[in-house]
C-alpha positions as CSV (number, residue, x, y, z in Angstrom):
1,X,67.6,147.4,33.9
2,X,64.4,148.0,35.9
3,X,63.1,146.6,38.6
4,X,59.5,145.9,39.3
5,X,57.7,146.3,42.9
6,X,58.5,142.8,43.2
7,X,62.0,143.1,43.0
8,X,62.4,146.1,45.1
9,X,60.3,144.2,47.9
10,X,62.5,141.5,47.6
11,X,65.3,144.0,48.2
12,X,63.9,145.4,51.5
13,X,63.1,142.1,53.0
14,X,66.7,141.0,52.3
15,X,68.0,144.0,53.6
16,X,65.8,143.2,56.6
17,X,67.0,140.2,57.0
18,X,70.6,141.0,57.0
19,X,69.7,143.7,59.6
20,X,68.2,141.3,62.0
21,X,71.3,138.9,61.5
22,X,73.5,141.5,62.0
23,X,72.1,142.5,65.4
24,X,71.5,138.9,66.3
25,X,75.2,137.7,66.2
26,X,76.4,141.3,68.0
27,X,73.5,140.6,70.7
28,X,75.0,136.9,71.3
29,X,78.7,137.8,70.8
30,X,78.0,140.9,73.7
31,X,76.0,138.3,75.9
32,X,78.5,135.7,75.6
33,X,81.4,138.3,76.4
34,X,79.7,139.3,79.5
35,X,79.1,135.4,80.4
36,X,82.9,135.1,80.4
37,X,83.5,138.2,82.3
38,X,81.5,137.2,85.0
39,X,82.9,133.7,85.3
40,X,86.4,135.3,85.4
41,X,84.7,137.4,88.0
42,X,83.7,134.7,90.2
43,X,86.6,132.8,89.7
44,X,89.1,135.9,91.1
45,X,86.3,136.2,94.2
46,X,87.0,132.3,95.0
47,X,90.9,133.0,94.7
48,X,90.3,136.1,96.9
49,X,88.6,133.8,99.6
50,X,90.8,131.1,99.4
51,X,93.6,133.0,100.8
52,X,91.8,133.9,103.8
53,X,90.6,130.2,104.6
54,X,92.8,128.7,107.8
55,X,92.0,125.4,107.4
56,X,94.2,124.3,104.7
57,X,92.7,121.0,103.6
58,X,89.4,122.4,103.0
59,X,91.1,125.4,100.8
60,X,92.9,123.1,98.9
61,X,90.1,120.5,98.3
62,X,87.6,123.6,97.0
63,X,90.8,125.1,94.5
64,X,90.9,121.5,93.2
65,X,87.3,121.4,92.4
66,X,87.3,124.4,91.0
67,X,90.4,124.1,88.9
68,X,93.0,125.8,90.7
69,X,96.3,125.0,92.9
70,X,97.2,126.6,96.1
71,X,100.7,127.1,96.4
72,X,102.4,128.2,99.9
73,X,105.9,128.8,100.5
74,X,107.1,129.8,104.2
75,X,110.0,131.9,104.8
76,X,111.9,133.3,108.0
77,X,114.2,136.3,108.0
78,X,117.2,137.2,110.3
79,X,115.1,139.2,112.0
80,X,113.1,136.3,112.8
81,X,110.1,137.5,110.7
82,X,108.2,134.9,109.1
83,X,107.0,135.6,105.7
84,X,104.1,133.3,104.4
85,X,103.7,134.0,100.6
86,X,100.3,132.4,99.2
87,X,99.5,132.0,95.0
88,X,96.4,130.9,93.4
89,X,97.0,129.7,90.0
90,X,95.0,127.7,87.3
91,X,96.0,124.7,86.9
92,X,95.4,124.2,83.1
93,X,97.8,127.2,82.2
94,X,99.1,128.2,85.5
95,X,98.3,132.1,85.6
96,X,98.2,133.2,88.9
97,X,95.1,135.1,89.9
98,X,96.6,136.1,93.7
99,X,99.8,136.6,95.8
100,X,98.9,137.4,99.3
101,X,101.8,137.7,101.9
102,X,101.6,136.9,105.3
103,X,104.1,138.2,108.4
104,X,104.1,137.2,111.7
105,X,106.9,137.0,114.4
106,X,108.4,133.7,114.4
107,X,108.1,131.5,117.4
């Protein structure tokens, strides 16, 4: 079987084509990759400042519009050491992004 100049054209602007796909979908599957990177990015920053708000109302006002729970448990040793442990978690699958624990000399 032979193929004409036609048929070989045809070839080459297939092949093209297939080319251009090819690096089209990797170009959108990298930029959406990178899209969620940096919204788990900003999402771990927001945890990160959470923990250092005082005002605990506001904190847990701004982790509810953003999706996430606060959760702080107090505890006080024998040597009278208190120990305040705070988690950020998601609240659609509950992964926590951050502990953070606290000490202070109890009162």
């Amino acid at each position: 079987m032979k193929l004409n100049k036609q048929g070989f054209m045809f070839i080459e602007v297939m092949l093209v084509l297939l080319l251009v796909s090819i690096t089209c979908c990797s170009l959108l599957t990298g930029y959406k990759a990178c899209v969620l990177a940096m919204q788990q990015y900003n999402r771990l920053e927001l945890a990160f400042e959470l923990l250092e708000v005082r005002n605990v109302e506001a904190a847990d006002a701004l982790a509810a519009e953003q999706g996430l729970f606060i959760e702080r448990k107090e505890f006080i040793d024998n040597l009278q050491i208190k120990q305040e442990i705070i988690t950020v978690r998601e609240c659609r699958n509950q992964k926590v992004l951050v502990n953070k624990v606290r000490y202070a000399l109890s009162e």
